[in-house]
NUNUKOL-540669 format. One record per atom (N, C-alpha, C, O, CB): residue in one letter; x, y, z. Coordinates in steps of 0.1 Angstrom, whole numbers, padded with zeros to 4 digits, always signed. Each point is the difference from the previous one (the first is absolute). Glycine has a CB too. Layout:
N
AXYZ/...
***
This chain:
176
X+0008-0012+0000/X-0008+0012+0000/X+0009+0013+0000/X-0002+0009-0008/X-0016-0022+0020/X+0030+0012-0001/X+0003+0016+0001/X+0012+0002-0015/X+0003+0010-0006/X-0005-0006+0040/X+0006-0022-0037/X+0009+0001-0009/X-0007+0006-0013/X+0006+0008-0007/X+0008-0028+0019/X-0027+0015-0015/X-0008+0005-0011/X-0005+0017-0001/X-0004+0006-0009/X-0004-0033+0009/X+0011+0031+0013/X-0006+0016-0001/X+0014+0005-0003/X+0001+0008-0009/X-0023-0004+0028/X+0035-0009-0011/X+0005+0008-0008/X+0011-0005-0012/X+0011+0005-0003/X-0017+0008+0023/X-0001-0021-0026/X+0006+0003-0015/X-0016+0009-0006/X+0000+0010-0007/X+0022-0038+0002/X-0029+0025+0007/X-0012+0011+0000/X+0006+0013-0004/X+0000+0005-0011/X-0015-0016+0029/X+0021+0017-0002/X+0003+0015-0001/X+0013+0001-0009/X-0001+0010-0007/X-0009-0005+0031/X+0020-0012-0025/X+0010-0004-0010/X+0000+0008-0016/X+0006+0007-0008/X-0010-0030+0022/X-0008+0013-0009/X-0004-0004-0020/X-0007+0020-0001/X+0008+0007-0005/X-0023-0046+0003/X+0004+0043+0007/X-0008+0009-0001/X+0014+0010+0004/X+0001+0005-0011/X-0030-0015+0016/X+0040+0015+0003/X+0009+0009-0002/X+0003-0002-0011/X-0005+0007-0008/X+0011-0003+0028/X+0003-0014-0026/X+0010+0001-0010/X-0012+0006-0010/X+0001+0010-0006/X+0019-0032+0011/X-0027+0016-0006/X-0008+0005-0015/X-0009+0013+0000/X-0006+0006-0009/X+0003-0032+0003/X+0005+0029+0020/X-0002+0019+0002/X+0008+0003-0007/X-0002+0004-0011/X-0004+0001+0031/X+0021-0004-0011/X+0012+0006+0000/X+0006-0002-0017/X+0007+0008-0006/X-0003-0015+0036/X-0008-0003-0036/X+0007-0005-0009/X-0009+0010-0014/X+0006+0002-0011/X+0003-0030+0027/X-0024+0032-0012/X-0004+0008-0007/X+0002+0019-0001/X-0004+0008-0009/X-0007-0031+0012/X+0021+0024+0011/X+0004+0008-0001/X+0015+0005+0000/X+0006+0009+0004/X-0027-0012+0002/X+0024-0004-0012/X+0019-0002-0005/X+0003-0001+0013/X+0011-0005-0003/X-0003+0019-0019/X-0007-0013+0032/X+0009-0004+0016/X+0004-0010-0003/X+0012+0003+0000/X-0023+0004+0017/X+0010-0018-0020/X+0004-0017+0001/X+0002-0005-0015/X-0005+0005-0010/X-0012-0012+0033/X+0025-0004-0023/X+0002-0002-0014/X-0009-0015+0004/X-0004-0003+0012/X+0030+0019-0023/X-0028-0026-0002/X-0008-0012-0003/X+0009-0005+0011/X-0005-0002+0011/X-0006+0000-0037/X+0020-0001+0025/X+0009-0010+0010/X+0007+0010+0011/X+0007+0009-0003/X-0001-0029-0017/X-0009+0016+0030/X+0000+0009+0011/X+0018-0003+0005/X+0004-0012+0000/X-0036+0011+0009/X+0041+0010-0007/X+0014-0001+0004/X+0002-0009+0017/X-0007+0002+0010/X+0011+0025-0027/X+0005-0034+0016/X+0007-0012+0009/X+0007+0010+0011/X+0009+0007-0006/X-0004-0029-0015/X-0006+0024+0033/X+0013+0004+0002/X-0002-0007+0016/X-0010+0004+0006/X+0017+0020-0025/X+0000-0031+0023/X-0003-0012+0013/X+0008+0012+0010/X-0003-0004+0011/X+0005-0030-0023/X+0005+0045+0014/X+0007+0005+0011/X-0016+0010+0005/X-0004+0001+0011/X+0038+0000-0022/X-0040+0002+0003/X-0010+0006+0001/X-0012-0007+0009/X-0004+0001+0011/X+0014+0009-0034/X-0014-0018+0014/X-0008-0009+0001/X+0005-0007+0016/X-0008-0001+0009/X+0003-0001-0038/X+0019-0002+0030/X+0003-0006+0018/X-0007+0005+0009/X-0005-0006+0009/X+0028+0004-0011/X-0026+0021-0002/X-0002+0005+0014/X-0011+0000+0004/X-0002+0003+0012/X+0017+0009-0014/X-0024-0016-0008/X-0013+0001+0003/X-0003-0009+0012/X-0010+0006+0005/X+0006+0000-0028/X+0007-0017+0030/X-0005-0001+0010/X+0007+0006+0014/X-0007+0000+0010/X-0004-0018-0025/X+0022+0021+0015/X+0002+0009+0010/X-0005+0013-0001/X+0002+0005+0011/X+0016-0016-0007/X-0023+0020-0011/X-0008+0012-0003/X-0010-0001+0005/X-0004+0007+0009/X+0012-0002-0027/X-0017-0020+0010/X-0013+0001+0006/X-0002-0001+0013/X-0009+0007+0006/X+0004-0014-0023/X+0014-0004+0025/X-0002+0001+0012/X-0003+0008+0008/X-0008-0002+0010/X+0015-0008-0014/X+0000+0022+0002/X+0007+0012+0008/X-0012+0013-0009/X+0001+0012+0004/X+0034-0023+0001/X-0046+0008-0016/X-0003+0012+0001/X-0016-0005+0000/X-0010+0008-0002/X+0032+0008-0011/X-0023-0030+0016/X-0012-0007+0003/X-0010+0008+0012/X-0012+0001-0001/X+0027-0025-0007/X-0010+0027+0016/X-0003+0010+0015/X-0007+0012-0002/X-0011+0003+0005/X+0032-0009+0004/X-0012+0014-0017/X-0003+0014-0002/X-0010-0004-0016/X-0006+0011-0002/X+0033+0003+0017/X-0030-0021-0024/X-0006-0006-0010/X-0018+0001+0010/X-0008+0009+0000/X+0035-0028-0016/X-0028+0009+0021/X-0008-0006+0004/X-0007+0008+0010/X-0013+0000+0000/X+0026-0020-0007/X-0005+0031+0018/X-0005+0010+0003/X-0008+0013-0008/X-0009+0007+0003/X+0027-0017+0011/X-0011+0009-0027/X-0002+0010-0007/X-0013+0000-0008/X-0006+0010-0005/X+0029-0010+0007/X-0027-0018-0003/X-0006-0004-0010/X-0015+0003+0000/X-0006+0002-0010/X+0024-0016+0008/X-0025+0012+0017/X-0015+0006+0003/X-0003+0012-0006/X-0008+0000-0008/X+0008-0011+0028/X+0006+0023-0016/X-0001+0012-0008/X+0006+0005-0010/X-0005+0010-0005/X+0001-0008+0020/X+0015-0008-0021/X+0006+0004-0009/X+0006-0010-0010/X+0012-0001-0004/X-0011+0019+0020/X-0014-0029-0020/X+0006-0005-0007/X+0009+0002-0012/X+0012-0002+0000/X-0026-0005+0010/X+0009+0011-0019/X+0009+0003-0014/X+0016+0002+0005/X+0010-0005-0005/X-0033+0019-0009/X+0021-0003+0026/X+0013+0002+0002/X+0013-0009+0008/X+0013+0001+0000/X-0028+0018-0001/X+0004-0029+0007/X+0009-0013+0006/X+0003-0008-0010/X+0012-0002+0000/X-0022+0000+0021/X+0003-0004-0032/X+0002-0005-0010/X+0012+0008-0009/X+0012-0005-0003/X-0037-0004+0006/X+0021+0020-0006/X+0012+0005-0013/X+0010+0004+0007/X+0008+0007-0008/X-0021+0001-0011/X+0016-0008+0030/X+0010+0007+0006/X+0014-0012-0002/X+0011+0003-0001/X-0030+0013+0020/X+0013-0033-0018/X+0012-0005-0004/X+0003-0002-0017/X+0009-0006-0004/X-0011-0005+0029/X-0010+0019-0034/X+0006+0000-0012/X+0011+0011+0001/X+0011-0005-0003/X-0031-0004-0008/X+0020+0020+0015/X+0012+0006+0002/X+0011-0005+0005/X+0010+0006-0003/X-0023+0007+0004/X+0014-0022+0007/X+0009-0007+0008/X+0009-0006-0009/X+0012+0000+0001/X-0027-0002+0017/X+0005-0006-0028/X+0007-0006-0012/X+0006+0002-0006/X+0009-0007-0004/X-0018+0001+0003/X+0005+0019-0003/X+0005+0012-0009/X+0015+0010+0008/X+0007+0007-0008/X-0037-0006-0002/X+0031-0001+0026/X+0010+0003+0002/X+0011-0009+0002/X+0011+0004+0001/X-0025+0012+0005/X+0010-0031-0007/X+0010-0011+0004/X+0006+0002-0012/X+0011+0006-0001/X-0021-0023+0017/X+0002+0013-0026/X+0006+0004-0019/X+0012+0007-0001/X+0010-0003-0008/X-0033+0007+0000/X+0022+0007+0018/X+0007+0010-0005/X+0008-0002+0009/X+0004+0012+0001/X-0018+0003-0011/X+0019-0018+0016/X+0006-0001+0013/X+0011-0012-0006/X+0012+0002-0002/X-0034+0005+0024/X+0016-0018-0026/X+0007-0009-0012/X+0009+0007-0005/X+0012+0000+0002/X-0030-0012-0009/X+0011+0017+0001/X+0006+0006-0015/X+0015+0014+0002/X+0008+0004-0009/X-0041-0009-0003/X+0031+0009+0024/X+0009+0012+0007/X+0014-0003+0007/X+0012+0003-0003/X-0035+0006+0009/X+0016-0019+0005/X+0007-0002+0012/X+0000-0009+0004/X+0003+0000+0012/X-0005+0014-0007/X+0000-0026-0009/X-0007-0010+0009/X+0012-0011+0007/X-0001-0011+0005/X-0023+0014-0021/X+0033+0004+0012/X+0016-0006+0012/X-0005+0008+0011/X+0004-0006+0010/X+0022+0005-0025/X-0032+0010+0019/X-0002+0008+0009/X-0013-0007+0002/X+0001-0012+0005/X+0013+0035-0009/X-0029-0017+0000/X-0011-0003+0003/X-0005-0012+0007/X-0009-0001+0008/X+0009+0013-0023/X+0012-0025+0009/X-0004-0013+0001/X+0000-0004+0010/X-0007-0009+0002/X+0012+0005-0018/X+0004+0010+0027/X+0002+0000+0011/X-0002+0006+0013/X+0004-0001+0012/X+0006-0006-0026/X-0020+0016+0008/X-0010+0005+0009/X-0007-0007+0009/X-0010-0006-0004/X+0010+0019-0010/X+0002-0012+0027/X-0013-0014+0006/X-0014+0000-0001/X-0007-0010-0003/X+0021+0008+0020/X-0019+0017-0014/X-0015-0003-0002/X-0003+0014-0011/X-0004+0011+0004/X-0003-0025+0023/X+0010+0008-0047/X-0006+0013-0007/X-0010+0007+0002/X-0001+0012-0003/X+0008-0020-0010/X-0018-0001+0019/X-0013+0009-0002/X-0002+0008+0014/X-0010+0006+0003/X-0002-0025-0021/X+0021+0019+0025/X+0000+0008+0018/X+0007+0012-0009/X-0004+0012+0001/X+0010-0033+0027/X+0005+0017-0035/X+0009+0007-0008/X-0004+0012-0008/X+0005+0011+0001/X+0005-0031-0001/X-0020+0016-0008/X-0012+0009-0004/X-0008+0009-0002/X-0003+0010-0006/X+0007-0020+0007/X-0009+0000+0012/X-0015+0007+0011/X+0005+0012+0005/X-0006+0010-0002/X-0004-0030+0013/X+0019+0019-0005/X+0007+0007+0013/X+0004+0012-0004/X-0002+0010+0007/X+0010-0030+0003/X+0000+0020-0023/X+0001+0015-0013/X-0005+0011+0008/X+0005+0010+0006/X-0013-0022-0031/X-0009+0006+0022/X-0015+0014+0002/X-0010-0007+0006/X-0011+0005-0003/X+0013+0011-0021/X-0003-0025+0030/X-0009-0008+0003/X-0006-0010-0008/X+0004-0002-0012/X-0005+0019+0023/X-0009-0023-0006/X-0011-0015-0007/X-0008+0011-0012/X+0000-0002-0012/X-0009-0020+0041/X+0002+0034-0021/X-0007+0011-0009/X+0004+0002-0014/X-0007-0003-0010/X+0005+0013+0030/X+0015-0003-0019/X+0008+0007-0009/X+0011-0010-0009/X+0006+0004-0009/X-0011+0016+0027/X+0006-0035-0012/X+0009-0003-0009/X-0005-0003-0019/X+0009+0000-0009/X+0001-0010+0036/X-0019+0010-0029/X-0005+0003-0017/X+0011+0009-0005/X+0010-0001-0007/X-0038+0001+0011/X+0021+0013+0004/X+0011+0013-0003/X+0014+0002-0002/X+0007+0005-0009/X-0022+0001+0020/X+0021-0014+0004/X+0011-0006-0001/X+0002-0008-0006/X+0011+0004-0004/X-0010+0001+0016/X-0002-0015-0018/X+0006-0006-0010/X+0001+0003-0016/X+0009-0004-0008/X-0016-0009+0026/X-0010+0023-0023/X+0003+0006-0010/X+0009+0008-0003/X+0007-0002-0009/X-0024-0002+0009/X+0017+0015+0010/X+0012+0011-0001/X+0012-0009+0004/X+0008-0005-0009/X-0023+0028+0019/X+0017-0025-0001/X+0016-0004+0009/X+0008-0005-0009/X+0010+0004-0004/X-0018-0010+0026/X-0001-0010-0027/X+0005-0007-0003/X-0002-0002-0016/X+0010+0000-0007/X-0010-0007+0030/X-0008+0007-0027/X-0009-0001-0015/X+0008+0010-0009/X+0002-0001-0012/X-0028-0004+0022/X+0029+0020+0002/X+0003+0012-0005/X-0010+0005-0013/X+0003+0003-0012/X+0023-0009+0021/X-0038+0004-0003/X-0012+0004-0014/X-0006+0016+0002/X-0004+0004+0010/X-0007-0033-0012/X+0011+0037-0009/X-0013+0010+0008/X-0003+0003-0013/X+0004-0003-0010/X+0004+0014+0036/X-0021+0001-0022/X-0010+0004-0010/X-0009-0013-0006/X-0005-0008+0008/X+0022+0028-0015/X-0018-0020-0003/X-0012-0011-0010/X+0008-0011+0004/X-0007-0009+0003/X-0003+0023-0026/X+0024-0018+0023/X+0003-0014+0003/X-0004-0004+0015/X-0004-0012+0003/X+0024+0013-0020/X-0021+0007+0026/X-0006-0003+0014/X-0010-0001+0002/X-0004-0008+0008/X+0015+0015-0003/X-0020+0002-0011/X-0016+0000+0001/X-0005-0013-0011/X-0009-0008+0003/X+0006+0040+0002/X+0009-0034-0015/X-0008-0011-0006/X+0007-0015+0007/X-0009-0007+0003/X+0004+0022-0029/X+0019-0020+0030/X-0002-0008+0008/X-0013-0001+0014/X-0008-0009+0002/X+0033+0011-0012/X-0023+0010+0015/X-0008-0006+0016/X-0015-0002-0005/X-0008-0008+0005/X+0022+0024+0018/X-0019-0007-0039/X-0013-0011-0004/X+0002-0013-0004/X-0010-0008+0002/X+0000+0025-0009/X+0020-0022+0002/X+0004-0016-0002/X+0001-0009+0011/X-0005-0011+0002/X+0018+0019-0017/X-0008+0000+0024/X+0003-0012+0007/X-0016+0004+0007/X-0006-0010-0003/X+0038+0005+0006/X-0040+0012+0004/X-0011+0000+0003/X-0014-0008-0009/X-0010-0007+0004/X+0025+0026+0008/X-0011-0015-0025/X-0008-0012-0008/X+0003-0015+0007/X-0009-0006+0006/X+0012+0021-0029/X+0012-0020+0020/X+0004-0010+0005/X-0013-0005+0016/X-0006-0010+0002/X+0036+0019-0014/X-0028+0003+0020/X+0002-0004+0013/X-0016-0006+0001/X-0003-0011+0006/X+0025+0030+0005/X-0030-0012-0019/X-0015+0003-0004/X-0005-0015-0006/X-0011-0005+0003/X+0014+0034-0009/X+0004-0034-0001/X-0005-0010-0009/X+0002-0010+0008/X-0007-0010+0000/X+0011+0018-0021/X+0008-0007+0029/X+0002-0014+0007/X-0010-0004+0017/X-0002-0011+0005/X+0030+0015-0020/X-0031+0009+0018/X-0010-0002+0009/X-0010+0001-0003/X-0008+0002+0009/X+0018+0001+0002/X-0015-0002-0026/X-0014-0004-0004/X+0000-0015+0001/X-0009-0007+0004/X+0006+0025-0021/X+0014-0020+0013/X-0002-0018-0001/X-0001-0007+0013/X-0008-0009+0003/X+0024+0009-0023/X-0006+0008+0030/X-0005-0007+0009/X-0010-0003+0007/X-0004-0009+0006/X+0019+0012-0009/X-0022+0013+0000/X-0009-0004+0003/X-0014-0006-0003/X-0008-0003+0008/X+0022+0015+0000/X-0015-0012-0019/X-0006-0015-0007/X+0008-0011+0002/X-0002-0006-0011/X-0007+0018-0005/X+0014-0018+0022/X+0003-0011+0008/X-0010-0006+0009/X-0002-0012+0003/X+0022+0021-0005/X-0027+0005+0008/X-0010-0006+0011/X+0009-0009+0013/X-0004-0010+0006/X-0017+0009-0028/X+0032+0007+0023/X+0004-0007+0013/X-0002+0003+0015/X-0003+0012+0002/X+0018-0016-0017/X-0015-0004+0026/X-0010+0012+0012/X+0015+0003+0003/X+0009-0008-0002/X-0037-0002+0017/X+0030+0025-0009/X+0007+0010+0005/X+0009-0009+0012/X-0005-0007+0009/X-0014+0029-0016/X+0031-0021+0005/X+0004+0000+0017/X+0003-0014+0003/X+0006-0003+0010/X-0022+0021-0001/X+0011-0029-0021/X+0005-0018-0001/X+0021-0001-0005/X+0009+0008-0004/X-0045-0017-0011/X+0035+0001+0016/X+0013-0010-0008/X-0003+0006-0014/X+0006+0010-0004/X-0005-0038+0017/X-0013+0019-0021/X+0005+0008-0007/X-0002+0013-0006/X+0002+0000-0012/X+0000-0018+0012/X-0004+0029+0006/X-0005+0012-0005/X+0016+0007+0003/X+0003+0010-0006/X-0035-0011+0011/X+0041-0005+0004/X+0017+0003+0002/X+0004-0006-0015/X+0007+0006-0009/X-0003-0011+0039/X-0008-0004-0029/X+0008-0006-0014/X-0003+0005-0012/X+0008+0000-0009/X-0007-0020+0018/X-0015+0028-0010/X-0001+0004-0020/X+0004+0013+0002/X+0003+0007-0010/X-0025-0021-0003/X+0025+0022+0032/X+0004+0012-0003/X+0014+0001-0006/X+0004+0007-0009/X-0019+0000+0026/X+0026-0019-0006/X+0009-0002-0007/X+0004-0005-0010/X+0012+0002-0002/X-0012+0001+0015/X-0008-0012-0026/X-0002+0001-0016/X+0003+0013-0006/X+0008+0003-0009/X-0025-0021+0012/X+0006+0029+0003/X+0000+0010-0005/X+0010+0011-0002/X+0001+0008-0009/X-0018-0015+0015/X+0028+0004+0009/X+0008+0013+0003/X+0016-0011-0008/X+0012+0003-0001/X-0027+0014+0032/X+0009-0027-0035/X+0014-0012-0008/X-0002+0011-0014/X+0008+0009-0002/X-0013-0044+0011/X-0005+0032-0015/X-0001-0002-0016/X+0004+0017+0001/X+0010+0004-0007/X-0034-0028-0004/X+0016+0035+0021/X+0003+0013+0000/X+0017+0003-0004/X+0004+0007-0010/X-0025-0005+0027/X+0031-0012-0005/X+0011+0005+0003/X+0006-0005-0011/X+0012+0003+0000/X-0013-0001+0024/X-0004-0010-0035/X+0006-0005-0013/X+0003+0008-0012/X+0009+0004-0007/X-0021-0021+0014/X-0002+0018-0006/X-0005+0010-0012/X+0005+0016+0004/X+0001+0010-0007/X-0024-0026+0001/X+0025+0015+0016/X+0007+0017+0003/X+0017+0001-0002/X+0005+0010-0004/X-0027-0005+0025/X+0033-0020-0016/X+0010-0001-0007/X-0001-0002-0019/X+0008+0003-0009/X-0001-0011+0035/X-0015+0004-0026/X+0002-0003-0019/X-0007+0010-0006/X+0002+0001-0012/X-0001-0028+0011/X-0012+0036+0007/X+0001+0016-0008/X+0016+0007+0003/X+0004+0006-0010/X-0033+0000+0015/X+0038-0006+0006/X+0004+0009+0003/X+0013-0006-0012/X+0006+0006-0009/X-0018+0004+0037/X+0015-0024-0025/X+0007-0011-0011/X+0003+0010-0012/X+0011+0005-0004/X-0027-0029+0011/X+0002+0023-0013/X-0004+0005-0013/X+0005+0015-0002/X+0007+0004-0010/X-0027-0020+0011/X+0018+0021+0004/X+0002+0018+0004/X+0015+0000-0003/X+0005+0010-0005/X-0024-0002+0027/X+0026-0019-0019/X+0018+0003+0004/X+0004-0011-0014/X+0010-0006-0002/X-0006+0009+0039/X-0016-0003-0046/X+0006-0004-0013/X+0007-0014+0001/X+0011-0002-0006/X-0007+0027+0001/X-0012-0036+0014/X+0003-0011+0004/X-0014-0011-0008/X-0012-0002+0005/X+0029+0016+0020/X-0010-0020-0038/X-0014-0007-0003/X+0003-0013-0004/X+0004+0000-0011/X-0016+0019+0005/X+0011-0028+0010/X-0002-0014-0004/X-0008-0005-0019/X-0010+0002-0005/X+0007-0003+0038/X+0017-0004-0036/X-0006-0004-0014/X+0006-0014-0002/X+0009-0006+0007/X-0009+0031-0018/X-0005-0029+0002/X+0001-0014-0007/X+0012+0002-0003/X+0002+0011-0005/X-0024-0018-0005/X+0036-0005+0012/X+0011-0002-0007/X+0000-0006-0012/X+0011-0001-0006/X-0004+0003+0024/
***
């Protein structure tokens, strides 16, 4: 069941994203990226899950940004970054749980004008579509699994937010 929602959400980002040139057909590999994801999630599962009664969209897309700053963090530093103990305290902590969007567009992303304002509608589309779905799930609140399709959701997010940012840094996977 939770494995089928989320290739669900999977399937329905890529072929958003993929209609809007963010993502290419074959989505980019990069496993240093991809490692961190479950030490991230752990550590922003707390402040996620707090966040998420009132502010969903923003608990949700907040680790597409995350994705999108690991990307870059790859791609920069990541003799340095890799060895950070906890990135996403690392993050947070910038400007706060509130403000890290901001922070990470500006700080890190280094985006502004129309490249800033049309990401944070992307990734809020993102954040939007994927808690439509969940919640057509119909799961009751507050169970096993209603933990588990949130964390599906903040997976496929923290994916798709490295492999837009992937993409952005002119990183694309092709047939040899």
């Amino acid at each position: 069941m939770i494995e089928q929602f989320e290739d669900k959400l999977h399937n329905d980002l890529h072929q958003y994203l993929l209609s809007m040139k963010e993502v290419d057909e074959r989505l980019p590999e990069c496993p240093d990226v991809e490692g961190k994801w479950e030490e991230i999630a752990k550590a922003y599962i707390p402040d996620g899950i707090h966040e998420f009664q009132d502010f969903p969209s923003a608990s949700l897309g907040w680790m597409m940004y995350i994705g999108m700053a690991v990307a870059k963090f790859w791609d920069e530093e990541w003799d340095i970054y890799s060895k950070i103990n906890d990135l996403y305290a690392y993050m947070r902590d910038k400007r706060g749980y509130d403000a890290m969007d901001e922070y990470i567009r500006e700080d890190v992303l280094q985006l502004q004008g129309t490249d800033y304002t049309a990401l944070e509608k992307r990734v809020g589309e993102c954040a939007s579509r994927v808690y439509n779905a969940l919640l057509h799930q119909n799961i009751e609140p507050g169970t096993k699994e209603a933990f588990n399709a949130y964390v599906s959701c903040l997976h496929q997010l923290y994916l798709f937010g490295a492999a837009m940012q992937l993409n952005r840094m002119d990183y694309h996977m092709t047939k040899m």
